[in-house]
CHARMM-style PDB file with segment names, atoms N, HN, CA, C and O in Angstrom:
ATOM      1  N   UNK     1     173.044  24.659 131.440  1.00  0.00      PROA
ATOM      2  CA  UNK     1     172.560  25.904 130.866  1.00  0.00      PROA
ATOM      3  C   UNK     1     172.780  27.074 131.821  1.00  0.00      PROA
ATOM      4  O   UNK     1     172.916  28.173 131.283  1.00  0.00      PROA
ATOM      5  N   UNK     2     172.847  27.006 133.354  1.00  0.00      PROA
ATOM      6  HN  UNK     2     172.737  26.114 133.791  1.00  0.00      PROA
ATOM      7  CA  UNK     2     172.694  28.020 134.142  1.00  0.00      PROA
ATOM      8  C   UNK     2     174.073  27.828 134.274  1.00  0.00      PROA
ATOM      9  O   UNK     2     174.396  28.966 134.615  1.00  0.00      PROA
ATOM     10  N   UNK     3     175.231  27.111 134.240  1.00  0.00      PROA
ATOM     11  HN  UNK     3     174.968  26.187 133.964  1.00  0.00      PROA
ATOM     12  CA  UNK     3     176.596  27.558 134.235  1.00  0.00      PROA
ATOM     13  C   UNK     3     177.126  27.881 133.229  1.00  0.00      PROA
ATOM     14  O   UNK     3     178.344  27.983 133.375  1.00  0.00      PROA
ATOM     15  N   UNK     4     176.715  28.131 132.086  1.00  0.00      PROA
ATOM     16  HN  UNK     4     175.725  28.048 131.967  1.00  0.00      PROA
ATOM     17  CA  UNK     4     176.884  28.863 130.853  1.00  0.00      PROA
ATOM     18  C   UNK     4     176.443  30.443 130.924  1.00  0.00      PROA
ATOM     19  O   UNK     4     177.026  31.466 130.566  1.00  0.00      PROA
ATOM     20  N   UNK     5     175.209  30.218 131.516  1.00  0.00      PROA
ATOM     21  HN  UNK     5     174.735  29.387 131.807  1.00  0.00      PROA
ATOM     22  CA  UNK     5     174.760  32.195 131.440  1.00  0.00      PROA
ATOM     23  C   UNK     5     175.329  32.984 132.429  1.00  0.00      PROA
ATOM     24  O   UNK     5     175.551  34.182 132.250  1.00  0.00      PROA
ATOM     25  N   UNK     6     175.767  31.968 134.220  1.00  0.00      PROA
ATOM     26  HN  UNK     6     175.587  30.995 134.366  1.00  0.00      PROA
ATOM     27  CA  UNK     6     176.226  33.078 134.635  1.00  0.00      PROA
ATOM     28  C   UNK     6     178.274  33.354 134.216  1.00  0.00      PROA
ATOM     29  O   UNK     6     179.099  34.138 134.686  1.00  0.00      PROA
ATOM     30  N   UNK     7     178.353  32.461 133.340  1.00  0.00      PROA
ATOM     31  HN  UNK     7     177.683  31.824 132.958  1.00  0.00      PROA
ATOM     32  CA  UNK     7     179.962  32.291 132.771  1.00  0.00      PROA
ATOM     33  C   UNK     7     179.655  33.887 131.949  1.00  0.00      PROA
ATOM     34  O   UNK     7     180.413  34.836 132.153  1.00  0.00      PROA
ATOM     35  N   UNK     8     178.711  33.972 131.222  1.00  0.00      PROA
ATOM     36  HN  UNK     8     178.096  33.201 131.056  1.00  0.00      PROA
ATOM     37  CA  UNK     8     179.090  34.816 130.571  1.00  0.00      PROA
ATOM     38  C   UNK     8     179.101  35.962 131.014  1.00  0.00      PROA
ATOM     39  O   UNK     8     180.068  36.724 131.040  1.00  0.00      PROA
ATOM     40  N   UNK     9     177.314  36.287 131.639  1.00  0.00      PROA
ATOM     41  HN  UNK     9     176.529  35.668 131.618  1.00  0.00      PROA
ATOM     42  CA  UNK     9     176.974  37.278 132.158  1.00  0.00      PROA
ATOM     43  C   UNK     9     177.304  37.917 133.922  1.00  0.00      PROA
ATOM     44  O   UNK     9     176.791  38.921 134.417  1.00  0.00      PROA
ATOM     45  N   UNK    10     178.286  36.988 134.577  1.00  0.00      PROA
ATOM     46  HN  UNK    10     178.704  36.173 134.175  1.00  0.00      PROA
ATOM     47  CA  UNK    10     178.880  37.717 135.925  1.00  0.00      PROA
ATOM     48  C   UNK    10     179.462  38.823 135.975  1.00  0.00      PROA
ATOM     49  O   UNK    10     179.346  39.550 136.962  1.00  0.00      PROA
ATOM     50  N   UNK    11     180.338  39.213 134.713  1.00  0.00      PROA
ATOM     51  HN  UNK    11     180.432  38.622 133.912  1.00  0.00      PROA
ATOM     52  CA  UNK    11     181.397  40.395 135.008  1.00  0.00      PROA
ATOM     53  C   UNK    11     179.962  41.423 134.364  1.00  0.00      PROA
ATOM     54  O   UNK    11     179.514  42.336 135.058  1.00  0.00      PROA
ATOM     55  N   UNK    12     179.484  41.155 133.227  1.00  0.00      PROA
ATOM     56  HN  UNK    12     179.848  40.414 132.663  1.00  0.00      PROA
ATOM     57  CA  UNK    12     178.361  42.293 133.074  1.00  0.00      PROA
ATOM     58  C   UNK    12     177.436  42.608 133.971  1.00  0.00      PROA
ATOM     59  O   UNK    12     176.930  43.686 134.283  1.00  0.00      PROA
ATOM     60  N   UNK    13     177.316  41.761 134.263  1.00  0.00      PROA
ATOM     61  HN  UNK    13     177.727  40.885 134.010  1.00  0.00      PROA
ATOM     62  CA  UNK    13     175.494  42.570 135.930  1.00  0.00      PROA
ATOM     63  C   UNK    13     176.757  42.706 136.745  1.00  0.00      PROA
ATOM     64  O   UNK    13     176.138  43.134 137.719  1.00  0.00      PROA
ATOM     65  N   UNK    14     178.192  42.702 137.229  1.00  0.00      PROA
ATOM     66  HN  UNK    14     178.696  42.354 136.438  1.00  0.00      PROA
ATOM     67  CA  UNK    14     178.618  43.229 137.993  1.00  0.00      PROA
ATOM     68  C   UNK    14     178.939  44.664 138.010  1.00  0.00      PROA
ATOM     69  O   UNK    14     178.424  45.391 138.859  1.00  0.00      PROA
ATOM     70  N   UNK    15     179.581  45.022 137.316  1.00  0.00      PROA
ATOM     71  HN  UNK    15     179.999  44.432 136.626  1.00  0.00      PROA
ATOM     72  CA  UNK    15     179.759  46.045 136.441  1.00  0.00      PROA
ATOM     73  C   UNK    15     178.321  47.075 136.041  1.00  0.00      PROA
ATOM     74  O   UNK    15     178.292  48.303 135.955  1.00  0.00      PROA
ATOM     75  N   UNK    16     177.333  46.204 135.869  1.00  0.00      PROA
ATOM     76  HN  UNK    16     177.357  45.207 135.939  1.00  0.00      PROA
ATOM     77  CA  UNK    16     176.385  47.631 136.064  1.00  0.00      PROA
ATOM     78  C   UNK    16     175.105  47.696 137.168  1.00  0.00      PROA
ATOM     79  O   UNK    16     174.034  48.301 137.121  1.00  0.00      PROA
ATOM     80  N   UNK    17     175.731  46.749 138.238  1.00  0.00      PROA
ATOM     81  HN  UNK    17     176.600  46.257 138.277  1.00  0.00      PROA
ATOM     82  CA  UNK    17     175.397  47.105 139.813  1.00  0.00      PROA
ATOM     83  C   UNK    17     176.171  47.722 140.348  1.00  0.00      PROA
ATOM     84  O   UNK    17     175.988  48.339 141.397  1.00  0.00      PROA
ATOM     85  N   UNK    18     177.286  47.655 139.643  1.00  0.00      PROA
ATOM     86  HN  UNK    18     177.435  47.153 138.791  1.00  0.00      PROA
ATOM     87  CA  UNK    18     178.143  48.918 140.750  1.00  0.00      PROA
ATOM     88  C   UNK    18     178.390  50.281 140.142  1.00  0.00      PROA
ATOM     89  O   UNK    18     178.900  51.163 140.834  1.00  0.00      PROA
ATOM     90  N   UNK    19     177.892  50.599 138.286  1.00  0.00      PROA
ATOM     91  HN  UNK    19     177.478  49.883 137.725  1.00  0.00      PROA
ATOM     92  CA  UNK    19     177.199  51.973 137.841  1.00  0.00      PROA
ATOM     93  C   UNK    19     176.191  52.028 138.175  1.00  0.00      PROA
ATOM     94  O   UNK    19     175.853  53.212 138.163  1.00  0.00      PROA
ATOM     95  N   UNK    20     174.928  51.009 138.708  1.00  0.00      PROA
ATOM     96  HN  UNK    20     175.203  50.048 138.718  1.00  0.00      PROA
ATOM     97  CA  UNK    20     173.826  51.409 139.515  1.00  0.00      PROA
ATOM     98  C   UNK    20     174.229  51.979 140.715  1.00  0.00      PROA
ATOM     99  O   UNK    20     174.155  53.208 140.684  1.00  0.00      PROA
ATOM    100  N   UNK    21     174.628  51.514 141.762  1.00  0.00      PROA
ATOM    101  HN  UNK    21     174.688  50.516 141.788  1.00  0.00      PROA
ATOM    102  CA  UNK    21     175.712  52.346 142.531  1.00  0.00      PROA
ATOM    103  C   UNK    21     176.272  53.385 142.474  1.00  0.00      PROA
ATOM    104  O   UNK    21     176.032  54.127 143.426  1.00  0.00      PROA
ATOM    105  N   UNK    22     177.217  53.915 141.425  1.00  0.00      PROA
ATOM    106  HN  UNK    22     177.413  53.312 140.652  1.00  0.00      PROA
ATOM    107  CA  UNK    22     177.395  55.106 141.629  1.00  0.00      PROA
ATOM    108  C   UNK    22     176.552  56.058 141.310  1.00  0.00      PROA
ATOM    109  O   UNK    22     176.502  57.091 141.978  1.00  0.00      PROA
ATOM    110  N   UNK    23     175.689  55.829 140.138  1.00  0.00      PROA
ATOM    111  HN  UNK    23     175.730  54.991 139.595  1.00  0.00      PROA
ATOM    112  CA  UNK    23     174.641  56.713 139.938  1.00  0.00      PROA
ATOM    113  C   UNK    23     173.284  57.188 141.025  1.00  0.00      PROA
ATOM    114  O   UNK    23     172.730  58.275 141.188  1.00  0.00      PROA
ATOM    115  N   UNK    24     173.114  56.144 141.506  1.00  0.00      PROA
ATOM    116  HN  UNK    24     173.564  55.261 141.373  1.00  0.00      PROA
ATOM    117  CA  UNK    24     172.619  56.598 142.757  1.00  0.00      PROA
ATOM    118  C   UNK    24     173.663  57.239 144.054  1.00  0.00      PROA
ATOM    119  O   UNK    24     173.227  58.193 144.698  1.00  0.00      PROA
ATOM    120  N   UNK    25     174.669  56.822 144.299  1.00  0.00      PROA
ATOM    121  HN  UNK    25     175.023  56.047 143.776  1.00  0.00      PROA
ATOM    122  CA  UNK    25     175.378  58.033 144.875  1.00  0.00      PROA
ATOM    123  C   UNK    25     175.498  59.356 144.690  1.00  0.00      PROA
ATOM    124  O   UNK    25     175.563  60.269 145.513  1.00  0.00      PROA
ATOM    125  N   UNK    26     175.523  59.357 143.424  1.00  0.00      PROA
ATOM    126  HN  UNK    26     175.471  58.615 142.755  1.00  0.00      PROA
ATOM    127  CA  UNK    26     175.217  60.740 142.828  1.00  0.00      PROA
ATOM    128  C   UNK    26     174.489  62.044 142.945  1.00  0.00      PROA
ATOM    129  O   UNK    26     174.647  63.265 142.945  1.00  0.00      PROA
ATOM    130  N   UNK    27     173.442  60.917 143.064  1.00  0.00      PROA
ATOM    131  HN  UNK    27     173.314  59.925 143.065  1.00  0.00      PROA
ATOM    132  CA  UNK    27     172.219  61.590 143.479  1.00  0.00      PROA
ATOM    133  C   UNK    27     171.556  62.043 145.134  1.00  0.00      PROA
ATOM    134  O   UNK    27     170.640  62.741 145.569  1.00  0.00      PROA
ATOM    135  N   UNK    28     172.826  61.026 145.775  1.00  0.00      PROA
ATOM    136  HN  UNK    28     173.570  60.459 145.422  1.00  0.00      PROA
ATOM    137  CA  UNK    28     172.268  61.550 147.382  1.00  0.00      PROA
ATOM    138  C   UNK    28     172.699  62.151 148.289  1.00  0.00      PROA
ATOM    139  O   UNK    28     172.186  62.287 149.400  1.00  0.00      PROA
ATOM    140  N   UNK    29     173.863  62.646 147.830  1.00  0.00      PROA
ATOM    141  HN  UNK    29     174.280  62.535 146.928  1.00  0.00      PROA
ATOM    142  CA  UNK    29     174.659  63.788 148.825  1.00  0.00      PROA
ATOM    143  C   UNK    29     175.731  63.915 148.076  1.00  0.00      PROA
ATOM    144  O   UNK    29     176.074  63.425 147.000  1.00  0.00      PROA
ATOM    145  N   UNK    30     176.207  64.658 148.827  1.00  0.00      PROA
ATOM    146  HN  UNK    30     175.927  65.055 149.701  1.00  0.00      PROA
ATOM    147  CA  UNK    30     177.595  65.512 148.501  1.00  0.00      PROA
ATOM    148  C   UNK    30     178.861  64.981 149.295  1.00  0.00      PROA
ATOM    149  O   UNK    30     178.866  64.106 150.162  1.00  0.00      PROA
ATOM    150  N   UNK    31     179.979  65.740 148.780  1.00  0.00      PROA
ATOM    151  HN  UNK    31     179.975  66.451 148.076  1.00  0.00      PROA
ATOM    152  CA  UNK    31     181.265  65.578 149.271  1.00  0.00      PROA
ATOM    153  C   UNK    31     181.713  63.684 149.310  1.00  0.00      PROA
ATOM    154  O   UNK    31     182.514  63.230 148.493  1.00  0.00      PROA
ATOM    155  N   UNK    32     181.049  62.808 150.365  1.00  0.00      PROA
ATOM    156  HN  UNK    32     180.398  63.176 151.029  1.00  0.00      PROA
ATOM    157  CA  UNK    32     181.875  61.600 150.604  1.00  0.00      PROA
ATOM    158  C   UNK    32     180.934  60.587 149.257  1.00  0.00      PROA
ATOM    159  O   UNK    32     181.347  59.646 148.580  1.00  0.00      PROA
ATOM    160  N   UNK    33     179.539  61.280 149.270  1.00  0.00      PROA
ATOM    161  HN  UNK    33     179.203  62.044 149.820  1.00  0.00      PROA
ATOM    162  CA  UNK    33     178.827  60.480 148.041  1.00  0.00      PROA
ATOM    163  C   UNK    33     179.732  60.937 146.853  1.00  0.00      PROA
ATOM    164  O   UNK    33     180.609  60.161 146.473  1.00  0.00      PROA
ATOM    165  N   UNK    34     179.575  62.147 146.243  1.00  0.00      PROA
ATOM    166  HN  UNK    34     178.863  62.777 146.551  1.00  0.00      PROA
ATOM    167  CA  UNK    34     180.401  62.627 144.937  1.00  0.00      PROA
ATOM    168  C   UNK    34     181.815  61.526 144.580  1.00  0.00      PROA
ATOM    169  O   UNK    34     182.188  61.242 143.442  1.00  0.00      PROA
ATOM    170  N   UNK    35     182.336  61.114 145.648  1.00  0.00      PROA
ATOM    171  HN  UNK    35     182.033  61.345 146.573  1.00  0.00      PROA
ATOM    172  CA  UNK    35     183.874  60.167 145.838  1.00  0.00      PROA
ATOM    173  C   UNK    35     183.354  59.274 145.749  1.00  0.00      PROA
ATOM    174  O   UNK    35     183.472  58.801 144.618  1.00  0.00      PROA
ATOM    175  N   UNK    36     182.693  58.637 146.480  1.00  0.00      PROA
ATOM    176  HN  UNK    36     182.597  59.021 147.398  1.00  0.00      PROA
ATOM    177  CA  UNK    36     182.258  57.194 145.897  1.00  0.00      PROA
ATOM    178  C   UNK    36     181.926  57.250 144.426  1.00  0.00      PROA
ATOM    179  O   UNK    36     182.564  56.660 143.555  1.00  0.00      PROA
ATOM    180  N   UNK    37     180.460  58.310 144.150  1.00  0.00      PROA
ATOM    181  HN  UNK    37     179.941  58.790 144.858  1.00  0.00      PROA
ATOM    182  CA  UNK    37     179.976  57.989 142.639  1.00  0.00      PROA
ATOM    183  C   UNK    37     181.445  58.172 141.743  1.00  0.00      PROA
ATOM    184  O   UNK    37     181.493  57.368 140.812  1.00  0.00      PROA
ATOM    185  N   UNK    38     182.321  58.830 141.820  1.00  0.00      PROA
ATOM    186  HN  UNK    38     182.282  59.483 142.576  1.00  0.00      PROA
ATOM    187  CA  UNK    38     183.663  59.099 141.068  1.00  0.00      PROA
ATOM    188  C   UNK    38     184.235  57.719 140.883  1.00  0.00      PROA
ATOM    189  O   UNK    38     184.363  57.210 139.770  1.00  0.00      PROA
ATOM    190  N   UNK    39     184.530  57.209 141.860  1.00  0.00      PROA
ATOM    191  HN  UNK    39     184.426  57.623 142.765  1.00  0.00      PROA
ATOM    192  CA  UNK    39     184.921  55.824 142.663  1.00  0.00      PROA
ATOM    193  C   UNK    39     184.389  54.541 141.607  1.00  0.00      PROA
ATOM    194  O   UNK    39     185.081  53.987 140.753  1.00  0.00      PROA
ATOM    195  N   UNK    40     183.438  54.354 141.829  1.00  0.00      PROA
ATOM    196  HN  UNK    40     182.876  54.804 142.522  1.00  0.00      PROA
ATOM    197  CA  UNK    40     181.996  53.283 141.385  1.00  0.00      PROA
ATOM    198  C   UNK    40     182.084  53.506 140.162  1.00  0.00      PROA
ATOM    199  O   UNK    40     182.402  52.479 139.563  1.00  0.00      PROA
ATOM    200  N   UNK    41     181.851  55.011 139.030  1.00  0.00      PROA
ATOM    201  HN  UNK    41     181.592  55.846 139.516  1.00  0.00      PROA
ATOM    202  CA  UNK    41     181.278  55.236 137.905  1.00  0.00      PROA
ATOM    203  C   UNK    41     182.927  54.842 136.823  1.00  0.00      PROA
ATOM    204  O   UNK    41     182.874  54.751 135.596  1.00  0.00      PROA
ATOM    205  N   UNK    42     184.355  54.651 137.704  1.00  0.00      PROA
ATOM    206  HN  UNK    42     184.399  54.725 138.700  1.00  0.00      PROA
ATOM    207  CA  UNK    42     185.136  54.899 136.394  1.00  0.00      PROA
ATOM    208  C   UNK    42     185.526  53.698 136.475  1.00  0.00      PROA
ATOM    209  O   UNK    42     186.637  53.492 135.985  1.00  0.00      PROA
ATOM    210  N   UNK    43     184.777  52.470 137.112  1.00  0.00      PROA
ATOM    211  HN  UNK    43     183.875  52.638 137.510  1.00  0.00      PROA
ATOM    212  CA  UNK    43     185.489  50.967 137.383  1.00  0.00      PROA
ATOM    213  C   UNK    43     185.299  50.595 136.269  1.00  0.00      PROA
ATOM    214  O   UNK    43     186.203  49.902 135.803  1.00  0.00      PROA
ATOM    215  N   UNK    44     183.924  50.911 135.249  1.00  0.00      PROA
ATOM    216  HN  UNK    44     183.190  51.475 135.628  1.00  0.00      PROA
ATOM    217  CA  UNK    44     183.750  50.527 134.110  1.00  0.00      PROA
ATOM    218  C   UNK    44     184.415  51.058 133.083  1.00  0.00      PROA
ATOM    219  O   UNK    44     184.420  50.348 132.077  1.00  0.00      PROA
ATOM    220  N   UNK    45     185.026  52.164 133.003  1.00  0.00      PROA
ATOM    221  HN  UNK    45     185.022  52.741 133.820  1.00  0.00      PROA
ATOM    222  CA  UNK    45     185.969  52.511 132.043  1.00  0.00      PROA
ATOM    223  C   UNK    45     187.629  51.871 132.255  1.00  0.00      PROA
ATOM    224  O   UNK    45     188.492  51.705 131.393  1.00  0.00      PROA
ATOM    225  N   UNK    46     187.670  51.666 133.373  1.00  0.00      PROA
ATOM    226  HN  UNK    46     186.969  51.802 134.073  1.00  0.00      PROA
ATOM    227  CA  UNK    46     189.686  51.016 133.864  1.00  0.00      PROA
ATOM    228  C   UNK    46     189.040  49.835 132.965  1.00  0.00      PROA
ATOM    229  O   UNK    46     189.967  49.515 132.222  1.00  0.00      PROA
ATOM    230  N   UNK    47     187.869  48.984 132.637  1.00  0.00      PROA
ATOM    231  HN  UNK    47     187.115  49.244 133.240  1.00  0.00      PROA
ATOM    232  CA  UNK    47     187.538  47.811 132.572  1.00  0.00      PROA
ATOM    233  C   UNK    47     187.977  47.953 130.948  1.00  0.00      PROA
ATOM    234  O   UNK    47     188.919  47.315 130.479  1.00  0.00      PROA
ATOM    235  N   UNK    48     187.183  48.850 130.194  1.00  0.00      PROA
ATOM    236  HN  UNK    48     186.417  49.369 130.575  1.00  0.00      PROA
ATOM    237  CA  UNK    48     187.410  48.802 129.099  1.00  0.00      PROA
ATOM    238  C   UNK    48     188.320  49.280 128.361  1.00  0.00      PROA
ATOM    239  O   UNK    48     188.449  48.909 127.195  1.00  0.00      PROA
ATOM    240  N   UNK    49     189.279  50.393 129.053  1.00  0.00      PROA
ATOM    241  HN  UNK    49     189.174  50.695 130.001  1.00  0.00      PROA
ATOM    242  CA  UNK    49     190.473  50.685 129.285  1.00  0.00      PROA
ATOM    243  C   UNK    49     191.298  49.539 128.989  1.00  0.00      PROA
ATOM    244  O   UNK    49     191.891  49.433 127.916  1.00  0.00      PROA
ATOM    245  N   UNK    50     191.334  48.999 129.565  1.00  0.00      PROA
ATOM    246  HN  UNK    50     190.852  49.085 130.437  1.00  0.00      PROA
ATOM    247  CA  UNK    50     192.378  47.195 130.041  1.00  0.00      PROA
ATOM    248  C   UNK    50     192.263  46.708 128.957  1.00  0.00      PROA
ATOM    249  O   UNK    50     193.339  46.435 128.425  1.00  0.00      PROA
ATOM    250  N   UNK    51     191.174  46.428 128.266  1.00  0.00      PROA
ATOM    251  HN  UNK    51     190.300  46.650 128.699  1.00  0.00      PROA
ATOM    252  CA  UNK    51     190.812  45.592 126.708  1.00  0.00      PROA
ATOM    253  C   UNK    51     190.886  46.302 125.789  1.00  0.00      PROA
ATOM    254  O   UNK    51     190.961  45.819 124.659  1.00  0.00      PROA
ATOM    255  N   UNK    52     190.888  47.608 125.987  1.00  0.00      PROA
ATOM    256  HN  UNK    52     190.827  48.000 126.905  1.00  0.00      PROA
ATOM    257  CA  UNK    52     191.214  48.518 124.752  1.00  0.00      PROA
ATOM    258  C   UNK    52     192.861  48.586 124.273  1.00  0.00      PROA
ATOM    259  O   UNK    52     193.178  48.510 123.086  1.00  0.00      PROA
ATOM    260  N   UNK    53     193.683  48.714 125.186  1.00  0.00      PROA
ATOM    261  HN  UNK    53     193.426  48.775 126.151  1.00  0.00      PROA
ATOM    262  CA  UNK    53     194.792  48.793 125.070  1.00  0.00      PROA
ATOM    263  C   UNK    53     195.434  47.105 125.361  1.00  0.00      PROA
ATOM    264  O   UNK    53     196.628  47.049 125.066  1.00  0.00      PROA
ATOM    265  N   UNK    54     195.044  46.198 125.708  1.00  0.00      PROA
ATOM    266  HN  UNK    54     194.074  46.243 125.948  1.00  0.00      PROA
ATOM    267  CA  UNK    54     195.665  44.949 126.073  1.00  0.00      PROA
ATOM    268  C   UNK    54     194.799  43.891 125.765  1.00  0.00      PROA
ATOM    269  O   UNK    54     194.330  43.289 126.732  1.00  0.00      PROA
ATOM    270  N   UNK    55     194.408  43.442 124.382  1.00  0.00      PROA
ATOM    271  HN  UNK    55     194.790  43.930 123.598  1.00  0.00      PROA
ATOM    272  CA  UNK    55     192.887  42.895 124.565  1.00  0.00      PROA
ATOM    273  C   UNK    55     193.801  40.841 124.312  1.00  0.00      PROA
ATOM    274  O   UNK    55     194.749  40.233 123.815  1.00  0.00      PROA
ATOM    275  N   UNK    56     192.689  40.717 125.024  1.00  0.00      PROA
ATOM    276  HN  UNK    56     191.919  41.211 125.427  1.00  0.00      PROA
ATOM    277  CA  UNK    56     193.174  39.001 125.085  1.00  0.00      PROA
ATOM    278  C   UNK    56     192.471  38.118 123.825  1.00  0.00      PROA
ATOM    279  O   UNK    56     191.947  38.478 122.770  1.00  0.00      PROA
ATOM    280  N   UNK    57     192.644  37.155 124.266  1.00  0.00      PROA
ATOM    281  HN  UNK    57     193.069  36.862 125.123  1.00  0.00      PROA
ATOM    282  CA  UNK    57     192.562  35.967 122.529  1.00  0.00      PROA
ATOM    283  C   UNK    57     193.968  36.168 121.928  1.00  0.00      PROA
ATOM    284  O   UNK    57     194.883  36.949 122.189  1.00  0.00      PROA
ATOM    285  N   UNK    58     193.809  35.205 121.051  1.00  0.00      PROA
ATOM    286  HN  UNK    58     193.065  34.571 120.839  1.00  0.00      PROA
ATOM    287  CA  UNK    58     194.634  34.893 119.733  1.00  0.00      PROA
ATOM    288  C   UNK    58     194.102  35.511 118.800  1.00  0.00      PROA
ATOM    289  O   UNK    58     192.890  35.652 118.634  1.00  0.00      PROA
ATOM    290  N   UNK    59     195.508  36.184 117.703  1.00  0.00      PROA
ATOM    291  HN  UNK    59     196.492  36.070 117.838  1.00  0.00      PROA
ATOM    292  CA  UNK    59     195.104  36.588 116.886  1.00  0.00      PROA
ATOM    293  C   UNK    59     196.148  36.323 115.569  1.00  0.00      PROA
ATOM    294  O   UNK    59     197.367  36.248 115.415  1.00  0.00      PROA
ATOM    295  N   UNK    60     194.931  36.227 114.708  1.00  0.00      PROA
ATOM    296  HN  UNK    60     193.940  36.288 114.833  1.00  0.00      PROA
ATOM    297  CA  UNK    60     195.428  34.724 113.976  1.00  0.00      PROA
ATOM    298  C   UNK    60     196.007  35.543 112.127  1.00  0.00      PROA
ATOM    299  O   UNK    60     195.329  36.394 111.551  1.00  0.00      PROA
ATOM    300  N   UNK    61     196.880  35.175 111.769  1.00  0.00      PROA
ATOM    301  HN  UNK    61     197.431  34.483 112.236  1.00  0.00      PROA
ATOM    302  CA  UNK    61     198.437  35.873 111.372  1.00  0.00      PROA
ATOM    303  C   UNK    61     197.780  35.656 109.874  1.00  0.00      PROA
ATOM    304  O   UNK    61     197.479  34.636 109.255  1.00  0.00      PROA
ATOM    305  N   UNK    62     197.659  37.535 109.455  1.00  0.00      PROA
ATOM    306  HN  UNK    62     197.903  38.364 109.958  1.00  0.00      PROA
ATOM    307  CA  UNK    62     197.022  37.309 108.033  1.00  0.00      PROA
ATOM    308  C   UNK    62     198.258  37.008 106.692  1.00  0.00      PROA
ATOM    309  O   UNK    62     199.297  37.648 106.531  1.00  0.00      PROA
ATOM    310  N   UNK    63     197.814  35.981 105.947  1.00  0.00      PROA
ATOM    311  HN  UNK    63     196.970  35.461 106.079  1.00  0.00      PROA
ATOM    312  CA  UNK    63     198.875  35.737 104.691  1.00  0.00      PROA
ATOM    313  C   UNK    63     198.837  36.145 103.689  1.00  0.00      PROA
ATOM    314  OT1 UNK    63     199.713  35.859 102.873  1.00  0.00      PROA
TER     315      UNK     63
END
């Protein structure tokens, strides 16, 4: 059961510990923080980016 939940759920709590991350960068300074939060906040869009335009599975041939 516990190698089933973290199968599914690793790339998701990764992904929004590291928008927890940038959002708190955000918030604590300027200039080298602003680059990181920039950095951190668009990993989740390249992510969905990637599956939006290239999405994986089979897809199964309508008749």
């Amino acid at each position: 059961m516990t190698n089933r939940f973290w199968h599914i759920w690793t790339i998701p709590l990764l992904l929004a510990i590291i928008s927890l991350g940038g959002l708190i960068s955000a918030l604590v300074g300027n200039n080298l923080w602003d680059a990181l939060s920039w950095l951190t906040l668009s990993v989740p869009l390249l992510v969905i980016a990637r599956f939006w335009l290239k999405p994986q599975g089979s897809k199964k041939a309508v008749k």
